[in-house]
N, C-alpha and C positions, 0 to 999 in steps of 0.2 A: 230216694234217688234225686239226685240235681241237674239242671241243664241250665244250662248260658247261653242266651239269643243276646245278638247283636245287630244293631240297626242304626242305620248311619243315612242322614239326610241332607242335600246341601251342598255346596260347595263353598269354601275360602272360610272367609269369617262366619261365613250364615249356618255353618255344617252344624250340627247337633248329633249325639252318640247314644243313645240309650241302650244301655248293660242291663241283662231283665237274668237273674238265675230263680228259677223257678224249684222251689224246694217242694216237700213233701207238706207243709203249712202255710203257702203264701209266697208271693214274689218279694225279690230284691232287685232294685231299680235303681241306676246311675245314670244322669242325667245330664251330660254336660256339652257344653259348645262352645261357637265364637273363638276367642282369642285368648281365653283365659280359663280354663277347667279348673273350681275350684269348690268347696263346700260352702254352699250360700244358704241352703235349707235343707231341714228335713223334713218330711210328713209320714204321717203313720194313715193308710184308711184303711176302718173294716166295712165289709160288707155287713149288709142287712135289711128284714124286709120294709118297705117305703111304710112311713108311718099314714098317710094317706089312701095306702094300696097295698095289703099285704102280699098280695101275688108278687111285686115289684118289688124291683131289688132298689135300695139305694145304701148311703154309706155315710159314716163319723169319720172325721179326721181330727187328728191332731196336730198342728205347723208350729213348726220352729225354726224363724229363719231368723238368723246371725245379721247382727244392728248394721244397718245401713246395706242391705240388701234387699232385692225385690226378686228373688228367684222363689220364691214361695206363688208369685201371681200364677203360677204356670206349672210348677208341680204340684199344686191343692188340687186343681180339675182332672191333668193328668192322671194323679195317682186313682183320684175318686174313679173317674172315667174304668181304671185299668183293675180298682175292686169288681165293681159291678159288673164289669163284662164276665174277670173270669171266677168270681164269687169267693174270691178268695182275698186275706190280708193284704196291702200292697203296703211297704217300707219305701218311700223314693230320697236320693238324693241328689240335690240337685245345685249345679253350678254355671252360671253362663254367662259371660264378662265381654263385649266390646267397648271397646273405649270410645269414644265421642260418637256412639249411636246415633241414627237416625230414626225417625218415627215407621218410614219404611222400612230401615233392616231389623228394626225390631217386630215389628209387624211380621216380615217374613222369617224370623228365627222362631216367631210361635207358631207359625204355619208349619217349619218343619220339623217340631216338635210335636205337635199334633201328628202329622205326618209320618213319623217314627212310632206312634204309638201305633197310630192303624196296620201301617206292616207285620207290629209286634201281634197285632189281635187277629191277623190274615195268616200269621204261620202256621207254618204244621203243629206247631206245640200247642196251637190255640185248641185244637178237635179235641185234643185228649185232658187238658186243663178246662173246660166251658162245658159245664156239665149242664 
């Protein structure tokens, strides 16, 4: 069985989208914002237990982000963040483009990126996925 959440944060160029379909082995994550939705990275994380704490969960990734992009700073924690909560593989990909950024709009484009995730981990899909 599949489901597709959507979460949208922001407004104008600050808006951020994240497309989460939650399959029977792991989520699939689209990540995109600002002014230009486009493929700038992908990460792979899986869950597993903290090597420090095996109670805890923590997580391996893998990133690949496309030369001269920095959309990786923010879908590596993301994705990792969206393993461990809900113990499952997370696939993200992520794109998010303003032109002549400021240190503040970019600031705030990770805020509501962060921001999107925590809705996604507040939904109803979360009870029955967060084992």
């Amino acid at each position: 069985m599949m489901k597709t959440v959507s979460c949208t944060v922001g407004e104008g160029r600050l808006k951020v989208h994240l497309v989460t379909t939650f399959t029977s082995e792991g989520l699939v994550c689209q990540l995109y914002g600002g002014e230009k939705y486009h493929v700038g990275a992908v990460v792979l994380s899986i869950p597993r237990p903290s090597l420090q704490d095996s109670v805890q969960i923590s997580s391996n990734s893998s990133v690949l982000p496309l030369l001269g992009h920095k959309d990786d700073e923010i879908a590596k924690p993301l994705a990792e963040s969206l393993a461990i909560y809900f113990k499952e593989p997370v696939v993200m990909v992520a794109g998010i483009h303003i032109d002549h950024a400021t240190k503040e709009e970019i600031n705030n484009i990770i805020k509501n990126c962060w921001q999107a995730a925590k809705k996604l981990m507040e939904g109803p899909q979360s009870n029955s996925k967060n084992k």
